[in-house]
TIPA-676650 format. One record per residue (C-alpha): residue number from 0; residue in one letter; x, y, z. Coordinates in Angstrom, 1 decimal. Last residue first. Layout:
N
<site n="NUM" res="A" X="X" Y="Y" Z="Z"/>
...
***
This chain:
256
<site n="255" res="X" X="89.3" Y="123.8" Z="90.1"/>
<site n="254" res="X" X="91.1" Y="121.1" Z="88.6"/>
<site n="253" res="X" X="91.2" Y="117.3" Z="90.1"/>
<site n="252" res="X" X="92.8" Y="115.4" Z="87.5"/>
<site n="251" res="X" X="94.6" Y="113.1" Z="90.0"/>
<site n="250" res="X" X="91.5" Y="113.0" Z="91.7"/>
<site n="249" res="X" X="89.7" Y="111.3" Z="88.1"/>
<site n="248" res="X" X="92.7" Y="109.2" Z="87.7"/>
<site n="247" res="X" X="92.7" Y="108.0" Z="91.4"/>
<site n="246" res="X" X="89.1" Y="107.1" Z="91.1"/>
<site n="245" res="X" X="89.3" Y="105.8" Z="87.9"/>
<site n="244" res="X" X="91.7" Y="103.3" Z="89.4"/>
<site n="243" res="X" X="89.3" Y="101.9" Z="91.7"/>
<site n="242" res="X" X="86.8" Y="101.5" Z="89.2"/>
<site n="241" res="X" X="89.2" Y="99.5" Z="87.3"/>
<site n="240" res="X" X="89.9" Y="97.9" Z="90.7"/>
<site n="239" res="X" X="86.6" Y="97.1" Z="91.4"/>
<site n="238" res="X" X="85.6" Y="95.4" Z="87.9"/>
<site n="237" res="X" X="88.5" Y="92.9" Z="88.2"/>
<site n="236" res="X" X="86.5" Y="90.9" Z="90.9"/>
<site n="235" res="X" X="83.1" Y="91.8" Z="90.1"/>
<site n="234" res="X" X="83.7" Y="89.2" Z="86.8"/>
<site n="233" res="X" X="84.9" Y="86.2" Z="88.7"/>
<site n="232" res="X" X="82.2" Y="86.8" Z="90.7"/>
<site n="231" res="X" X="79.4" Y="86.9" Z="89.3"/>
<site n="230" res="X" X="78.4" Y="83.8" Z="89.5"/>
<site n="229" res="X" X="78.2" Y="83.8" Z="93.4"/>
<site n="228" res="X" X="80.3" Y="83.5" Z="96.3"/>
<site n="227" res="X" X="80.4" Y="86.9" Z="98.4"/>
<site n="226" res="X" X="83.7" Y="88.8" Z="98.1"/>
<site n="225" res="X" X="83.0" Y="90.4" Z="94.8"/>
<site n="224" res="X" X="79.6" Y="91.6" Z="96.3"/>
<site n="223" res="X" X="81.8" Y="94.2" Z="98.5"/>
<site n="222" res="X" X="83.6" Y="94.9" Z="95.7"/>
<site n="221" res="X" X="81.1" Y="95.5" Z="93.4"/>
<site n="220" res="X" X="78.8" Y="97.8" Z="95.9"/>
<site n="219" res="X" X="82.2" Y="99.7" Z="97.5"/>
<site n="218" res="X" X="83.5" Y="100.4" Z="94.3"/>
<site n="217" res="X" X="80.6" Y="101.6" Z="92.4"/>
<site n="216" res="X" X="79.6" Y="103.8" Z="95.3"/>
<site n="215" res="X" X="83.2" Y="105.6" Z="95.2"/>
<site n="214" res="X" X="82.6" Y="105.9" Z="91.4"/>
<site n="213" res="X" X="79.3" Y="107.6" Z="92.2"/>
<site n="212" res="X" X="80.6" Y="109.8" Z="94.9"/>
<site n="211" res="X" X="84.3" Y="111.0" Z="92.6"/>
<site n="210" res="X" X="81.6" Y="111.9" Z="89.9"/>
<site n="209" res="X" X="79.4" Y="114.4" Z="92.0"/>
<site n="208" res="X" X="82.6" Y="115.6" Z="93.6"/>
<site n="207" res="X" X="84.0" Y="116.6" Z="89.9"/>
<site n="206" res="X" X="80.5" Y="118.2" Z="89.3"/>
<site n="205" res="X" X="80.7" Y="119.8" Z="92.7"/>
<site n="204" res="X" X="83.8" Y="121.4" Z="91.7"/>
<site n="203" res="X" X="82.8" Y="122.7" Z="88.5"/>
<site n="202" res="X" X="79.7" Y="124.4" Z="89.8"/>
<site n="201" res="X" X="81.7" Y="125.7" Z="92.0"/>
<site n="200" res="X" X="84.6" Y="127.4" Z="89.6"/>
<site n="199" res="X" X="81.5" Y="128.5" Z="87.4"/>
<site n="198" res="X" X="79.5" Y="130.5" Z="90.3"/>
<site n="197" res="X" X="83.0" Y="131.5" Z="91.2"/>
<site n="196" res="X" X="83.9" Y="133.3" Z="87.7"/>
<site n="195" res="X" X="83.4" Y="136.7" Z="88.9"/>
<site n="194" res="X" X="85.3" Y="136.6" Z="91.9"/>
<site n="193" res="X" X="83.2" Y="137.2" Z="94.9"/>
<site n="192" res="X" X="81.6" Y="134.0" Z="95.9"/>
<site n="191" res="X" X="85.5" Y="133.3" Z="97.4"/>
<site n="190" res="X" X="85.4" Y="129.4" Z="97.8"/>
<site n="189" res="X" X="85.2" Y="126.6" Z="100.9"/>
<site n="188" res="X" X="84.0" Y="123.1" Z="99.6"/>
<site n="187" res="X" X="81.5" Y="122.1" Z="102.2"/>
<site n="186" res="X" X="81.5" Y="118.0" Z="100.8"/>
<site n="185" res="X" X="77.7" Y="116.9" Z="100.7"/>
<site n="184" res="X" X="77.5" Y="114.4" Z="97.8"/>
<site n="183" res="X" X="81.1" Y="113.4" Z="99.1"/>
<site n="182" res="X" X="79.3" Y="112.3" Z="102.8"/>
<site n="181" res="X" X="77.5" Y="109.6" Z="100.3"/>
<site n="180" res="X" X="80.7" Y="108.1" Z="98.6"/>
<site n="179" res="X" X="82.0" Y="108.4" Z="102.5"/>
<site n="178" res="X" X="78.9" Y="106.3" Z="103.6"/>
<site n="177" res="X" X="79.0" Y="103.9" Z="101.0"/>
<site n="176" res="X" X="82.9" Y="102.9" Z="101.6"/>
<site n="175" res="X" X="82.2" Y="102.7" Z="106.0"/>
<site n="174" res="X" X="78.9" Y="100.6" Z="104.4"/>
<site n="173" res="X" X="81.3" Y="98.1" Z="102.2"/>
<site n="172" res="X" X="83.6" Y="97.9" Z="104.6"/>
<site n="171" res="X" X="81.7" Y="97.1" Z="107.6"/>
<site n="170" res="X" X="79.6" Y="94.1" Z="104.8"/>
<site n="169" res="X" X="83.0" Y="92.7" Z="104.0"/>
<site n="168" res="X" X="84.5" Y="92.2" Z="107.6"/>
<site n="167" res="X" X="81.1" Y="90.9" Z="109.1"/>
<site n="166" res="X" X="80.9" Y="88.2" Z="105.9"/>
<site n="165" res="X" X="83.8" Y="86.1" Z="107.5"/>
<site n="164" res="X" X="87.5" Y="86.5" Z="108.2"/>
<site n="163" res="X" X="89.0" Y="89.5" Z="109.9"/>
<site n="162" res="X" X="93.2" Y="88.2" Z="111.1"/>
<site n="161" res="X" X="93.7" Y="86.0" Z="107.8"/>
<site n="160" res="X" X="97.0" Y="89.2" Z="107.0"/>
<site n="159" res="X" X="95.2" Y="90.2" Z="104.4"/>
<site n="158" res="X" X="91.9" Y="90.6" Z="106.3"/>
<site n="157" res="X" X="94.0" Y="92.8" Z="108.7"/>
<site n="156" res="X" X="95.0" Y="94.7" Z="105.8"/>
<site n="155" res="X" X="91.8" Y="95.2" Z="104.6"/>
<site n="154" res="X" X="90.3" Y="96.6" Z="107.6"/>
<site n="153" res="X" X="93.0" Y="98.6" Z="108.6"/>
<site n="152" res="X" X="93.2" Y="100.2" Z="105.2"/>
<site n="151" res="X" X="89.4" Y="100.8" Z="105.3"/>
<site n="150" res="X" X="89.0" Y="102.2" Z="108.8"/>
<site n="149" res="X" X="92.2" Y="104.5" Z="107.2"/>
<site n="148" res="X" X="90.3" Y="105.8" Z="104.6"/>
<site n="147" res="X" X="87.0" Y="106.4" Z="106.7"/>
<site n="146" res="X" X="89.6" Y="108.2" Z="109.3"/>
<site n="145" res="X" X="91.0" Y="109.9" Z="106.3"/>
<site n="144" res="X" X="87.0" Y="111.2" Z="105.1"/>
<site n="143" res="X" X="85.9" Y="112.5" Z="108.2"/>
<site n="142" res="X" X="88.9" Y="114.4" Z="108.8"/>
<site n="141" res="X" X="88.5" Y="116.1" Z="105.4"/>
<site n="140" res="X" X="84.4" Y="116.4" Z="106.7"/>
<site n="139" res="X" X="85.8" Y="118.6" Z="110.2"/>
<site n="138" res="X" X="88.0" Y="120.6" Z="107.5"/>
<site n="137" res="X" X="85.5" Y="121.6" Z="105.9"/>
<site n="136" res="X" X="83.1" Y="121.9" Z="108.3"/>
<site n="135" res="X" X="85.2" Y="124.5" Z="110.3"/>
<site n="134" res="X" X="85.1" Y="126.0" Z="114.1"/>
<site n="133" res="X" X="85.1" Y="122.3" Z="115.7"/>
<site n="132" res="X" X="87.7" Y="120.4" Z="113.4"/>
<site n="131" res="X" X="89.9" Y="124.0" Z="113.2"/>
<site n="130" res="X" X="89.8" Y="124.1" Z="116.7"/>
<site n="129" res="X" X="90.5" Y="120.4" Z="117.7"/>
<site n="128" res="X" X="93.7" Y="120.1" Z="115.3"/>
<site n="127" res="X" X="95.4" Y="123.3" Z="116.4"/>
<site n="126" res="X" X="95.5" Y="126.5" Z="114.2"/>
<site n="125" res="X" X="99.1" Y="127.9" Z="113.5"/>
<site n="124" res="X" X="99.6" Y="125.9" Z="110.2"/>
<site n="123" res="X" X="101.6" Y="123.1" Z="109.0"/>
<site n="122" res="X" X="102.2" Y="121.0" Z="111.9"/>
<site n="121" res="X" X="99.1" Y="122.4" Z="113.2"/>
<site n="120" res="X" X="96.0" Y="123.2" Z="110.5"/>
<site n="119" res="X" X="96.3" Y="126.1" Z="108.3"/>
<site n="118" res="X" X="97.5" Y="124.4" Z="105.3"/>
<site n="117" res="X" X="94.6" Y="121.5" Z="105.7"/>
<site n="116" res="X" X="95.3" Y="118.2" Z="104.3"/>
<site n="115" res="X" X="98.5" Y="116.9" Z="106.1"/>
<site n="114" res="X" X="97.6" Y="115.2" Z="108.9"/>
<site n="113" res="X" X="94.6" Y="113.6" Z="108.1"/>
<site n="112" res="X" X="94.5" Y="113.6" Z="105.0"/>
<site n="111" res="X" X="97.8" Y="112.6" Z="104.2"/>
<site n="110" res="X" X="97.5" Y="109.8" Z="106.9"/>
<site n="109" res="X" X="94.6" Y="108.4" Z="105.5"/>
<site n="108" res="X" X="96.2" Y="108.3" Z="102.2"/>
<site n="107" res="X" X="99.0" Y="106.2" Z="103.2"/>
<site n="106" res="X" X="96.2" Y="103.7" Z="104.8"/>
<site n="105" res="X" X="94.7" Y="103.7" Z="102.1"/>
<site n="104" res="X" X="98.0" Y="102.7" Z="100.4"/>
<site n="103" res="X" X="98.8" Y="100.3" Z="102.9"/>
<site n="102" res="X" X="95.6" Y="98.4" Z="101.7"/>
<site n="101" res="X" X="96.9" Y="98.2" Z="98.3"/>
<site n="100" res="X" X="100.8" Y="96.8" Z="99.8"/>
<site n="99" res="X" X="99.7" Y="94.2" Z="102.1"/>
<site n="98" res="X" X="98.5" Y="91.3" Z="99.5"/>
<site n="97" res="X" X="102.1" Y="92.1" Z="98.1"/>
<site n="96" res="X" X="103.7" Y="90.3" Z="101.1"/>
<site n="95" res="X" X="104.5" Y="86.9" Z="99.3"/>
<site n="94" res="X" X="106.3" Y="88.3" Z="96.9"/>
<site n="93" res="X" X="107.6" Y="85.7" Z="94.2"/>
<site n="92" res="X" X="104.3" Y="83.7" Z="94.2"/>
<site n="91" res="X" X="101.7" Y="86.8" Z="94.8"/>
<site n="90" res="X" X="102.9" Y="88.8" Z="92.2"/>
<site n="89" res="X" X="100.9" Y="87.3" Z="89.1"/>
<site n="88" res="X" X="97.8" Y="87.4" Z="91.9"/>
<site n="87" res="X" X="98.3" Y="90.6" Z="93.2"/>
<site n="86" res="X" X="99.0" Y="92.4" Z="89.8"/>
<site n="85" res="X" X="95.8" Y="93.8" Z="89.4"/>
<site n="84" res="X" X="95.4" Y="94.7" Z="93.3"/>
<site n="83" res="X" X="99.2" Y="96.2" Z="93.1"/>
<site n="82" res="X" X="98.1" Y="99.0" Z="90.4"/>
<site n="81" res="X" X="94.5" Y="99.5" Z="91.9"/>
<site n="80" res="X" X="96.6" Y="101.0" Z="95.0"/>
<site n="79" res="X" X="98.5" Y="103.0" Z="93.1"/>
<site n="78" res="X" X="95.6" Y="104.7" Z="92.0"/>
<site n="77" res="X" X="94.6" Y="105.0" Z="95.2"/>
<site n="76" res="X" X="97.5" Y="106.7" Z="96.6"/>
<site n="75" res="X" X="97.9" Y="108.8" Z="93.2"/>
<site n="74" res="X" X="94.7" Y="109.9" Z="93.8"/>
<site n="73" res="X" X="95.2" Y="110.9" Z="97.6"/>
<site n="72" res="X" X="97.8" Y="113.1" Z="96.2"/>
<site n="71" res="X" X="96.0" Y="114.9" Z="93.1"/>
<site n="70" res="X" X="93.1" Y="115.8" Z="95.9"/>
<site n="69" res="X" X="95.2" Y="117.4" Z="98.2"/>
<site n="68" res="X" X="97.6" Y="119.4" Z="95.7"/>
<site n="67" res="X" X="94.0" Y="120.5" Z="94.2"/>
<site n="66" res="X" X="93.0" Y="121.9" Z="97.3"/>
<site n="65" res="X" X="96.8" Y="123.2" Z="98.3"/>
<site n="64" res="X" X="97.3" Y="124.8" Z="95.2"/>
<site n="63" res="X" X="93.5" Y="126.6" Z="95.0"/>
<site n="62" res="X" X="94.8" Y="128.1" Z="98.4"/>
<site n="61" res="X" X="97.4" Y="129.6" Z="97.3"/>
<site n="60" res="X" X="95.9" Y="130.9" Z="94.5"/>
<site n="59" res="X" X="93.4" Y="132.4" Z="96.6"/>
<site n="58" res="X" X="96.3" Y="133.5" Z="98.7"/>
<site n="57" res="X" X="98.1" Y="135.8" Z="96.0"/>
<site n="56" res="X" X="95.0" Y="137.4" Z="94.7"/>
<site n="55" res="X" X="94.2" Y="138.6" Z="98.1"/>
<site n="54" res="X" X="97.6" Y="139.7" Z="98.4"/>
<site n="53" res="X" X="97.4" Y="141.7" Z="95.1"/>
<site n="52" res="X" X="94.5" Y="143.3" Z="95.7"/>
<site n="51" res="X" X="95.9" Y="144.4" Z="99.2"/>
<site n="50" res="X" X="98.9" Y="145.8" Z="97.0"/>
<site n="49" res="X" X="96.5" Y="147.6" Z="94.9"/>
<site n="48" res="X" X="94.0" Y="149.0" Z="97.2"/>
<site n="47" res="X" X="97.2" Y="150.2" Z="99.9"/>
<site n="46" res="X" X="98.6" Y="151.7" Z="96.6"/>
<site n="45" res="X" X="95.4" Y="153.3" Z="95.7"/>
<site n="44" res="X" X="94.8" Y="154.1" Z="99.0"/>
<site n="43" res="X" X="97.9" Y="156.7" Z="99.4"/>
<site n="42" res="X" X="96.3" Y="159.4" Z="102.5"/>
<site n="41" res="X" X="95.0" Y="156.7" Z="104.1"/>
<site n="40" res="X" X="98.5" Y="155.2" Z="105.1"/>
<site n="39" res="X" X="100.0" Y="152.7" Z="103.3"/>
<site n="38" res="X" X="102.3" Y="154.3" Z="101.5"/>
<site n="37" res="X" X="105.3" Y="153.4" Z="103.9"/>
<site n="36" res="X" X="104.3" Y="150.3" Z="106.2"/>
<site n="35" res="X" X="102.5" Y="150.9" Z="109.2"/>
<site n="34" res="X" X="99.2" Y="149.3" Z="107.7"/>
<site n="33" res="X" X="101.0" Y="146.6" Z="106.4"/>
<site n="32" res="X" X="101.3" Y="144.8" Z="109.4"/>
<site n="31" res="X" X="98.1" Y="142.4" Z="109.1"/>
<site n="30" res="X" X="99.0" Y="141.6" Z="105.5"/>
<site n="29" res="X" X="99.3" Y="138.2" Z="106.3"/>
<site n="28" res="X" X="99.9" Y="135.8" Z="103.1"/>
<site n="27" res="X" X="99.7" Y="132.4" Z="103.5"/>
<site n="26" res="X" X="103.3" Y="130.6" Z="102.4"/>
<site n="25" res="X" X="102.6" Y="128.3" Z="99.8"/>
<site n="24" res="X" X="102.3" Y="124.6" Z="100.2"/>
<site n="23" res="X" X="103.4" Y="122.3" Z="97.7"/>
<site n="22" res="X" X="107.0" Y="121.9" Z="99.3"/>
<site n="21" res="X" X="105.5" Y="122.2" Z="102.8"/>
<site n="20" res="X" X="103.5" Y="119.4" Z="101.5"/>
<site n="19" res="X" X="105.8" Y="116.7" Z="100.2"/>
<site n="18" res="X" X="108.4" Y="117.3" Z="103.0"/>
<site n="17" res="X" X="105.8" Y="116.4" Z="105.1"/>
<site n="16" res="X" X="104.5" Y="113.2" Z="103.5"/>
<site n="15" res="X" X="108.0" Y="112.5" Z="103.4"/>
<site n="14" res="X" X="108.4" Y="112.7" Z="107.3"/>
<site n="13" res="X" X="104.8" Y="110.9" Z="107.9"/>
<site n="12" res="X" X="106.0" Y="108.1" Z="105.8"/>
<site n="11" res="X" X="109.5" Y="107.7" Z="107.0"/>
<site n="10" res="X" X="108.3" Y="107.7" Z="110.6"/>
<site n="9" res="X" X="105.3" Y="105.1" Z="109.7"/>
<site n="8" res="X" X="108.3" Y="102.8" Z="107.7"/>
<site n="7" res="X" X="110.5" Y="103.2" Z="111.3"/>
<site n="6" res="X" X="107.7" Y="102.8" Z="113.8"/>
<site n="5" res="X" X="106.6" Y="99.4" Z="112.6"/>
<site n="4" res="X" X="110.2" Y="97.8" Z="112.5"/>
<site n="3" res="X" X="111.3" Y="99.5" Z="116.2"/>
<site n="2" res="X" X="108.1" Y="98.3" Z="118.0"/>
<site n="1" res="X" X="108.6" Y="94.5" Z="116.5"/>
<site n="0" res="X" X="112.2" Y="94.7" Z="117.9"/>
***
């Protein structure tokens, strides 16, 4: 059954993406209870300082994990994806469905992010989808970006498949691909100001960001002319998936 085919791989997907993250993820910390806890009452704050310290220590790294867990993930998607577009053509006579595998991978990638991105965020956290989309910009812009990754996997897999023909196709991808390079430029990244490296640790991340925009720009603008008939090509057509794979290699090495 056609139902039964297409639900089976998207099952598998969504369950390893799953085991993927609750593997990455670290428990969050709650130290809501500890006030009834032996040597935490006001008479002992050093240990009550010290062990709240050390919780508070605990879930930034946590939470460094999961951001840079994120971003290493959705590289390895798209760097995969560069993988099967520079081998499409050598491929293409012994696998005739190799055409579908790069734009699976966004769509692979959409699906992380959207389901998967945010710790706190139902089926891996206690906050449903809508509250944590209307109460948080961050996580309201990682939505942002998996629905542009899967508008972009649909896309191109229907345009695999000879379903979207004609310059309508090309020019929807190439702005859905602009406007999420653009929307990078202004990714909320959430950070504790109060460490005393965090003016560093931001600066850092926004650098990273900075880059991940301009190679997301490059890809949309040579791809998109890549598909319009013109000298160049030839040439556009094997610059967009190195660029492509840059991308993945710079989220791979995503550090904050």
């Amino acid at each position: 059954m056609p139902v039964q085919a297409t639900s089976v791989p998207i099952g598998l997907l969504l369950l390893i993406l799953y085991l993927l993250t609750s593997a990455a993820y670290s428990p969050q910390y709650d130290n809501s209870n500890m006030n009834g806890m032996p040597g935490m009452d006001s008479g002992n704050t050093t240990i009550a300082d010290s062990h709240g310290f050390a919780e508070l220590t605990a879930r930034r790294l946590a939470e460094t994990r999961v951001s840079e867990f994120n971003h290493h993930l959705t590289g390895f998607f798209l760097f995969l994806a560069s993988i099967f577009v520079f081998a499409e053509e050598s491929l293409l006579k012994r696998w005739s469905l190799v055409s579908y595998v790069w734009p699976m991978c966004f769509l692979a990638a959409g699906v992380f992010v959207l389901v998967f991105s945010d710790a706190e965020i139902w089926p891996l956290g206690p906050e449903t989808p809508w509250y944590a989309v209307t109460h948080s910009l961050e996580d309201l812009q990682h939505k942002v970006f998996a629905v542009i990754l899967l508008a972009l996997g649909y896309v191109e897999l229907q345009k695999a498949r000879g379903r979207f023909k004609g310059v309508l196709s090309v020019l929807f991808c190439a702005v859905v691909a602009i406007s999420g390079a653009i929307l990078l430029q202004f990714h909320v990244h959430a950070g504790d100001m109060s460490t005393p490296n965090a003016m560093e640790v931001m600066g850092r991340i926004q650098a990273q960001h900075r880059w991940f925009a301009a190679t997301g720009l490059g890809i949309a603008v040579t791809k998109g002319l890549a598909e319009i008939s013109h000298n160049w090509r030839q040439k556009l057509k094997k610059t967009w998936p190195v660029l492509l794979a840059l991308l993945g290699i710079l989220l791979m090495a995503y550090k904050e």
